[in-house]
N, C-alpha and C positions, 0 to 999 in steps of 0.2 A: 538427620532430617529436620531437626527442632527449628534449625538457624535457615533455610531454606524459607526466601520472602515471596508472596504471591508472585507472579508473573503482570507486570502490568500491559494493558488492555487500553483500546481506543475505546470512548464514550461511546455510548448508543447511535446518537447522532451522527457522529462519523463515522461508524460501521456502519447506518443504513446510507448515508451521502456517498460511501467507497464502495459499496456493492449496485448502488444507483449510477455511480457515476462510470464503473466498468460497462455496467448492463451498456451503455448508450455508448462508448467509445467502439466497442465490442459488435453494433447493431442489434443487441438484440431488444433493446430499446430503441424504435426507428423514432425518425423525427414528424414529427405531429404528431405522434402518440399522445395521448391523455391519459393522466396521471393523477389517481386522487389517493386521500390520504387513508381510505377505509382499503383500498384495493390495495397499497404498498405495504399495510400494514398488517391485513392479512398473509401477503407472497413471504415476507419477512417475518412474520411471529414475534411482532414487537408492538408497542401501544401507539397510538396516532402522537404522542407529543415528540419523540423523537426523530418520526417523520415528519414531522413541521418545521422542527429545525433544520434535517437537513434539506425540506425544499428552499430554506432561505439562504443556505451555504452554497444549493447548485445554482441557485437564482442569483445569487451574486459573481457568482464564476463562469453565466453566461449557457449554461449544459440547459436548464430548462427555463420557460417562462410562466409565472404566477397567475393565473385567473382565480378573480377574488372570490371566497364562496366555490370555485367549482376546482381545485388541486392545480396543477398546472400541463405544461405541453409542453413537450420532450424537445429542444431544438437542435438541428444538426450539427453534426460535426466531421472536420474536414482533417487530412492529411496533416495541415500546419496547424492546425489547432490542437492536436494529440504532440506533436513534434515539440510546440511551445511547451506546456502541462510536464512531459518527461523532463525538457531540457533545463525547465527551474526547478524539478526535483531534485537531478541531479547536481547540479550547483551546492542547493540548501543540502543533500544530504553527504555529498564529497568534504563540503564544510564541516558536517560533525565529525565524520570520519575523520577530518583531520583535528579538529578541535579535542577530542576524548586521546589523541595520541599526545596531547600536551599538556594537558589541564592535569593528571595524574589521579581519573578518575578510575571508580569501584569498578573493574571487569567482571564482577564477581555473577553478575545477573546473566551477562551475556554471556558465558561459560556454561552457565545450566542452561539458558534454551537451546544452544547450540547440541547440549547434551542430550536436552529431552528430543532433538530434533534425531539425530542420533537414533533413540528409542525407535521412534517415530516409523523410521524406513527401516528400522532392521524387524519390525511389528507388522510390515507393511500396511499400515493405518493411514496410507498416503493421500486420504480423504482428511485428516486431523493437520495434516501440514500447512496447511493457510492461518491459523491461527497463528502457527509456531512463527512462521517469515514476520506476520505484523508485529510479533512479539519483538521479531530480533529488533527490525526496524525502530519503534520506538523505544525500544531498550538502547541503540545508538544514539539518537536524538537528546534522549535525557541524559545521554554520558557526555553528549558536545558542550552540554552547558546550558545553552542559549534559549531562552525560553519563549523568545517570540520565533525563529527556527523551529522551532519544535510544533508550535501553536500552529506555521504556515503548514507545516511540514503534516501535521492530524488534518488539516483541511483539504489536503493535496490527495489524503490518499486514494488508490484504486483496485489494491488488494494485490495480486497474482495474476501478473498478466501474461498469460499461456498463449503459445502461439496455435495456430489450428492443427489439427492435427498430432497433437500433444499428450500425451496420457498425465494424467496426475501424476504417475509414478513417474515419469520418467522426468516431469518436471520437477517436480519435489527433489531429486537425488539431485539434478544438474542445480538448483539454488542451492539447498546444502550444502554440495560443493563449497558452492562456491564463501557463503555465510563464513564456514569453518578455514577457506584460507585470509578472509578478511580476520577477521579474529585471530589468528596465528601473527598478523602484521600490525593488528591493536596491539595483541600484547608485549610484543617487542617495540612497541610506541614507533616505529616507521610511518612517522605525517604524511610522507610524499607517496610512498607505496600504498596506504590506505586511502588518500586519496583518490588513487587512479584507480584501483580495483572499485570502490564503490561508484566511481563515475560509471567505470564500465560499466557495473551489474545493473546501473538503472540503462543506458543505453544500450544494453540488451535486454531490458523489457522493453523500451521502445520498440524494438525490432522485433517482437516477440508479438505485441497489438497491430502492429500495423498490417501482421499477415492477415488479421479480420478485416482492414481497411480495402473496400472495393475501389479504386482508382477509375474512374467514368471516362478519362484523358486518353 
């Protein structure tokens, strides 16, 4: 147990920017909502400076708008605007995927979350599994190498994206899955096959948000 390293974790800031920014892909953030930083900061159990930063991370990526002194407003968001958001995660994270199969980096982290993930569902603690996924994820990230990847890739995120009608449990088992046969294809270094599996996994979270998305057409 001695040699066993913390689990790294996204900043404050982009933990409340990826729980802000599912809220409103999600609806349940509507668009003109009003949004200040004593109210986000109570919903979240975190201080007002990390939510300040992340109204600057969604206010640059268009999800809300700033009013100075008064928090900001929620702005909408449409079918292709979720579509774009997955489709450059996918990219940047298909990239690490393939990068950490070449670079002959340390598996050693992503072995234990996969393990403690593992724990997780056999515990059925299927509530503790959203910590585990960010872990994997940014434990990929840091194995791709790339540090401006990585940097887009923390700003990008939006957590677990469950499609309606979804239990935790039952999505927690079906990511797992899926985490532990990427991981089988890291560690026999298969660029192309990790690749493609992690493209998939984020294109089916896309598909997995959109079932929130009301189509008005």
């Amino acid at each position: 147990m001695k040699n066993l390293k913390p689990i790294k974790m996204l900043p404050a800031r982009e933990r409340v920017a990826a729980a802000l920014r599912k809220a409103i892909m999600v609806h349940e953030l509507e668009e003109g909502q009003e949004l200040t930083l004593e109210s986000v900061s109570d919903m979240l159990g975190v201080s007002s400076t990390p939510v300040r930063e992340a109204f600057q991370m969604l206010s640059r990526d268009g999800f809300i708008k700033l009013r100075p002194n008064k928090g900001a407003i929620v702005l909408g968001m449409n079918e292709k605007s979720i579509s774009d958001h997955y489709e450059a995660r996918a990219l940047l994270e298909e990239a690490c995927a393939r990068a950490l199969c070449n670079n002959d980096s340390d598996l050693t982290e992503l072995i234990d979350i996969v393990e403690e993930g593992k724990r997780i569902i056999s515990e059925e603690r299927f509530e503790a599994y959203s910590d585990n996924n960010q872990a994997f994820h940014v434990a990929v990230w840091e194995a791709g190498g790339n540090g401006k990847i990585k940097d887009l890739l923390s700003s990008m995120w939006n957590g677990l994206s469950m499609a309606q009608n979804v239990t935790e449990e039952s999505y927690a088992r079906m990511s797992l899955s899926e985490h532990i046969e990427m991981l089988e294809v890291f560690v026999r270094r298969d660029e192309q096959e990790a690749g493609r599996l992690m493209h998939q996994h984020i294109y089916r979270s896309l598909d997995n948000i959109l079932t929130h998305f009301n189509i008005s057409d």
